[in-house]
C-alpha positions in Angstrom: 49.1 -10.9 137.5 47.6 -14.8 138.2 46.0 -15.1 141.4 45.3 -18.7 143.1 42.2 -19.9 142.7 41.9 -21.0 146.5 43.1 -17.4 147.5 40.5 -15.8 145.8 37.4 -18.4 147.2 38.5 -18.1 150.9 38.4 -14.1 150.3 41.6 -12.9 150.4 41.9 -11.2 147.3 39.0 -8.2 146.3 37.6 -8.3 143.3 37.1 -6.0 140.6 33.6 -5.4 141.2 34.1 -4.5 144.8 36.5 -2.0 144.2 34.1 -0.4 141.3 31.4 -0.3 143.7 33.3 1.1 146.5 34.3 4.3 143.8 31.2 4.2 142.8 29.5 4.8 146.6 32.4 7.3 147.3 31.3 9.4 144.3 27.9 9.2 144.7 28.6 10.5 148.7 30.3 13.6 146.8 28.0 14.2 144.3 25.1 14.2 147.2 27.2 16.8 149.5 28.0 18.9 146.9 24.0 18.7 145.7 23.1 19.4 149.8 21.4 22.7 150.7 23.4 24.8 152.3 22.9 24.2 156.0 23.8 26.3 158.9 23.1 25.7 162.7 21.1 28.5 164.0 22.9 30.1 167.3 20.9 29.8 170.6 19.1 33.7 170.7 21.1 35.8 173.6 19.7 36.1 176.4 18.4 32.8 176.9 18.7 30.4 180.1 19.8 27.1 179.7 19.6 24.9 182.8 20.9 21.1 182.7 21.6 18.2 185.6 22.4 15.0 185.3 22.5 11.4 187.7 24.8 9.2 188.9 22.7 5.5 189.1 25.1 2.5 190.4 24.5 -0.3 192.3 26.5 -0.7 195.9 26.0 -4.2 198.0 23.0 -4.8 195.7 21.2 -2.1 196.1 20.8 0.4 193.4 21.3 4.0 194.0 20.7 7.2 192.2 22.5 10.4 192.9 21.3 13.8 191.3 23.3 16.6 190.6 23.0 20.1 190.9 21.5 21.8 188.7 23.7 24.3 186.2 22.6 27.5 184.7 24.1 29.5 182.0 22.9 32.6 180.4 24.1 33.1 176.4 26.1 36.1 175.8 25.4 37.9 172.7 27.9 37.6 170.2 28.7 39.8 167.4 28.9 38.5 163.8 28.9 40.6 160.7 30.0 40.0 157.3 30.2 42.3 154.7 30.0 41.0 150.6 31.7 41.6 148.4 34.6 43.4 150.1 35.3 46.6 147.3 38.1 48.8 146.4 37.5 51.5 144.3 38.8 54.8 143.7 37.3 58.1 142.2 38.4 61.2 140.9 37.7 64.3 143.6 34.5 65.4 143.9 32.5 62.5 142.1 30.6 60.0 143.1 31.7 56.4 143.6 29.0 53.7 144.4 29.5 50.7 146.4 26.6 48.3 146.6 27.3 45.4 149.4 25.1 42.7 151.1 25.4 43.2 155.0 24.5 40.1 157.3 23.7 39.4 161.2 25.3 36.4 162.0 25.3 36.6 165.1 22.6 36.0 167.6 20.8 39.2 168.6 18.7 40.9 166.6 
């Protein structure tokens, strides 16, 4: 394919070279969130109080006014969150032993 000249100096055309460096910034993005730690928000502990307000600030017949609100107050819940790994099936003749060896976590957030 033969572009025009003009087309391609007033910019209406990419270029190779952008398009290489565009795949070449979208892999690089890739490579750096598969390369991330792992990272996990932490939950907010249970029991804890939060407390938040805002303000309204306008300006009425030029004067300028500022109107608090309330205050709010919530108290976090405790939430249950386990995981057991690997989930195991096994079977065993009777009277024998069969040993299961998993990893149990907390994620939830009380103690």
């Amino acid at each position: 394919m033969r572009l025009d000249s003009r087309a391609v100096e007033r910019g209406r055309y990419a270029h190779r070279s952008h398009t290489a460096a565009a795949w070449a910034a979208a892999f690089l993005f890739a490579v750096g969130l598969l390369a991330a730690p792992s990272l996990e928000a932490q939950g907010t502990p249970a029991g804890t109080q939060i407390s938040n307000w805002a303000s309204f600030n306008f300006i009425f017949a030029g004067s300028g006014y500022t109107l608090p609100s309330d205050t709010a107050t919530v108290l976090v819940g405790q939430v249950a969150g386990v995981t057991l790994q690997p989930p195991r099936v096994s079977s065993g003749a009777p009277g024998t032993a069969v040993v299961f060896s998993h990893t149990l976590t907390n994620g939830g957030n009380a103690a």
